[in-house]
N, C-alpha and C positions, 0 to 999 in steps of 0.2 A: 860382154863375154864374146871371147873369137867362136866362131863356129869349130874350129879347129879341137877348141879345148872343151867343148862340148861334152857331155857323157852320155856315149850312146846306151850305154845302158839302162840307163831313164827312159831313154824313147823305148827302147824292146821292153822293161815293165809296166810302162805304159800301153804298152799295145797287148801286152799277151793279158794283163786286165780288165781292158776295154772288151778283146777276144772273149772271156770269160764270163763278162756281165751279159754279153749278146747270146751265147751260151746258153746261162743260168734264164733269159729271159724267156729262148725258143724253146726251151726245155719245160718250163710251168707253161705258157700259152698249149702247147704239145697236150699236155697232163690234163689239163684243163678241158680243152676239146674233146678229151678223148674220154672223159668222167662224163662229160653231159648229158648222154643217154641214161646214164646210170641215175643220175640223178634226177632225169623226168623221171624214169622209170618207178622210182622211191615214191615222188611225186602221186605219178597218176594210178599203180598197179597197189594192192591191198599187201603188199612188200614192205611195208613202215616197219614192222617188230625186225626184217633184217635188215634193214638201212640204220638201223638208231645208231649203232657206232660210228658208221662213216664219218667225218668232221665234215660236211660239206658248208658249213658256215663260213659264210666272207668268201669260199672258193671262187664266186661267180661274180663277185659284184663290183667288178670290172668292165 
């Protein structure tokens, strides 16, 4: 395949995908960091009966 005939289009939805998984990834690391108090908090403060909703399962265990 020439370079010529190439479809640059492919290469820009490739990148603006790749742009969006890096994204989707800084944005839960973000989320995550920013729960963790919250989540000692649950932990260690007598706060359990208002934590029980939270889903913080599996959030950490990364």
């Amino acid at each position: 395949m020439s370079l010529k005939k190439f479809d640059h289009s492919k290469v820009l939805a490739f990148a603006f995908g790749l742009s969006a998984e890096i994204g989707r990834n800084l944005i839960a690391r973000l989320t995550k960091e920013a729960l963790l108090p919250v989540f000692l908090a649950c932990i260690d403060l007598p706060l359990q009966s208002l934590c029980k909703n939270i889903p913080f399962e599996g959030l950490f265990s990364r």
